[in-house]
N, C-alpha and C positions, 0 to 999 in steps of 0.2 A: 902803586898797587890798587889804590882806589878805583880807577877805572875797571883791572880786570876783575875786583872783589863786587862790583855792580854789576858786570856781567856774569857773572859766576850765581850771584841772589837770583838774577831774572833766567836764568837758565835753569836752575835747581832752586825753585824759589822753599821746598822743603829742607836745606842742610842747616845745617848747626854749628855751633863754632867750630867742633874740632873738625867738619870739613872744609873751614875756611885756614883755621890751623893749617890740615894739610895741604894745602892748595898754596898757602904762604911760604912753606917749606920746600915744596917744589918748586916754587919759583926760584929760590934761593941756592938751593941742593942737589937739583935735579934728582934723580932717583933716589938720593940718599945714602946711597950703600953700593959697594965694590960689589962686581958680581964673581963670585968664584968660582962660580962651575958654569962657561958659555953654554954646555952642552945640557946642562939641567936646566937653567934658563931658558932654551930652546923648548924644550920640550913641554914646560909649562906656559908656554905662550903658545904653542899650539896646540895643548890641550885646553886651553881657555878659548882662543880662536875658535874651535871647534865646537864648543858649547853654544858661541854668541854669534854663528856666521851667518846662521841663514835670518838674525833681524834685522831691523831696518836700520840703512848705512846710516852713520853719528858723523860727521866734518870735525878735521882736528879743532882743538881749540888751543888759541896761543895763552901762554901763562904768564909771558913773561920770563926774563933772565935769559931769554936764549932758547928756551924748555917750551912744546907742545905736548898735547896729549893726543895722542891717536888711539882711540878707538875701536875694540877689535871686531863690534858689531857688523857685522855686513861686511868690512872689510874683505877684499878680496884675496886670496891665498898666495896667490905672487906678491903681495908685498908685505907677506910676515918679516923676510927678508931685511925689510930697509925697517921692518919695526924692529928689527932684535938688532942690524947694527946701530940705530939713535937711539936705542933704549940701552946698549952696551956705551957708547960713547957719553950719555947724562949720567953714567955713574962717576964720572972723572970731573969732578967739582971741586971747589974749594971756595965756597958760599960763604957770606960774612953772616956770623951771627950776630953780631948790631944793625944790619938793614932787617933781617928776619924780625926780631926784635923788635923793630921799629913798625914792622907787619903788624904784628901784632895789636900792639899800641895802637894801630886805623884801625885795627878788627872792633876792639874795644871803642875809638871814636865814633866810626859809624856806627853800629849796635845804640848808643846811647844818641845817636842824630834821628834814629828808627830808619835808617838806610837797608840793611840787614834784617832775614826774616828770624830776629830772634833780640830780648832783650839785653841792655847792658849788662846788667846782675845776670845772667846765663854767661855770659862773655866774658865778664871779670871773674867769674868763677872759673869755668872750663879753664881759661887762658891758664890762669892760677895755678888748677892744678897738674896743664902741660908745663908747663916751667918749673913746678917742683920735681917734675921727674930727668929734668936734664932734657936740653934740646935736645931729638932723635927724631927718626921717623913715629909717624903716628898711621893709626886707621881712619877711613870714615865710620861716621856715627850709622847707627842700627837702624835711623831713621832715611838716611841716604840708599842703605844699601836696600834697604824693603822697595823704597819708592824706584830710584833708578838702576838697580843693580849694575854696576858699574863693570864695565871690562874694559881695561884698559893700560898702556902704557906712556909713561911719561916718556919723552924722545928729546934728545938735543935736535932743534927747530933744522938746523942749516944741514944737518947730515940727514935726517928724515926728509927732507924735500930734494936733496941732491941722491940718495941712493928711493925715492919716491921714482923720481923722475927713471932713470936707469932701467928699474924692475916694471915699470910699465910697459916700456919699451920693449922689454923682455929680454933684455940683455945678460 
């Protein structure tokens, strides 16, 4: 995780632990959570879609485990498609919470190396108080969503590039 948690600081050099948090979890978890309703899910990806499309396009980014994130900025409307089936397929995980865990514990290494744009004591705190509440999904911090506002979806890597490829084509 070290490498993609370096690139995640120099990308978003304003997040905070808990969006390294969550960035750790999705490497792990992929989405996190069973989606129950495809067709509600549908709808709120293209209504976010819709919000962010005419910015300027974002390139996925790998996170590791398997999981990219796609981007809905710019993204072109033929492939909300292959976003909502690898955003449907990363909800089918079963992520070890000892490697997660173990994320964490670098979050906190590098933080106290000053690798990380934020201190140790911020890190051993936040960290702290995500694990007293029980591993689960989390949010980004209030400081990510002002600076990058984020639209996006976590994808399992291999079905997002094989149903990428497809919807380009126009298949």
């Amino acid at each position: 995780m070290k490498d993609i948690f370096l690139r995640w600081a120099k990308m978003y050099p304003l997040s905070q632990p808990a969006d390294f948090i969550k960035l750790a979890y999705q490497n792990r978890f992929g989405t996190g959570h069973m989606i129950a309703d495809r067709q509600e899910a549908e709808k709120r990806l293209f209504e976010e879609w819709h919000s962010v499309k005419d910015m300027p396009r974002e390139e996925e980014t790998d996170i590791g485990g398997g999981y990219c994130i796609v981007s809905l900025k710019g993204l072109p409307r033929r492939l909300l498609p292959a976003v909502s089936r690898a955003f449907a397929a990363a909800a089918h995980t079963n992520g070890s919470e000892k490697v997660f865990v173990n994320s964490l514990e670098e979050i906190k290494e590098m933080a106290r190396k000053g690798l990380l744009p934020f201190d140790r004591h911020k890190a051993r705190q936040d960290i702290g108080r995500y694990l007293a509440g029980g591993i689960r999904p989390t949010s980004h911090s209030r400081q990510y969503k002002s600076a990058y506002s984020p639209a996006y979806r976590v994808a399992d890597k291999a079905v997002y590039i094989r149903c990428k490829e497809k919807f380009s084509k126009g298949e």
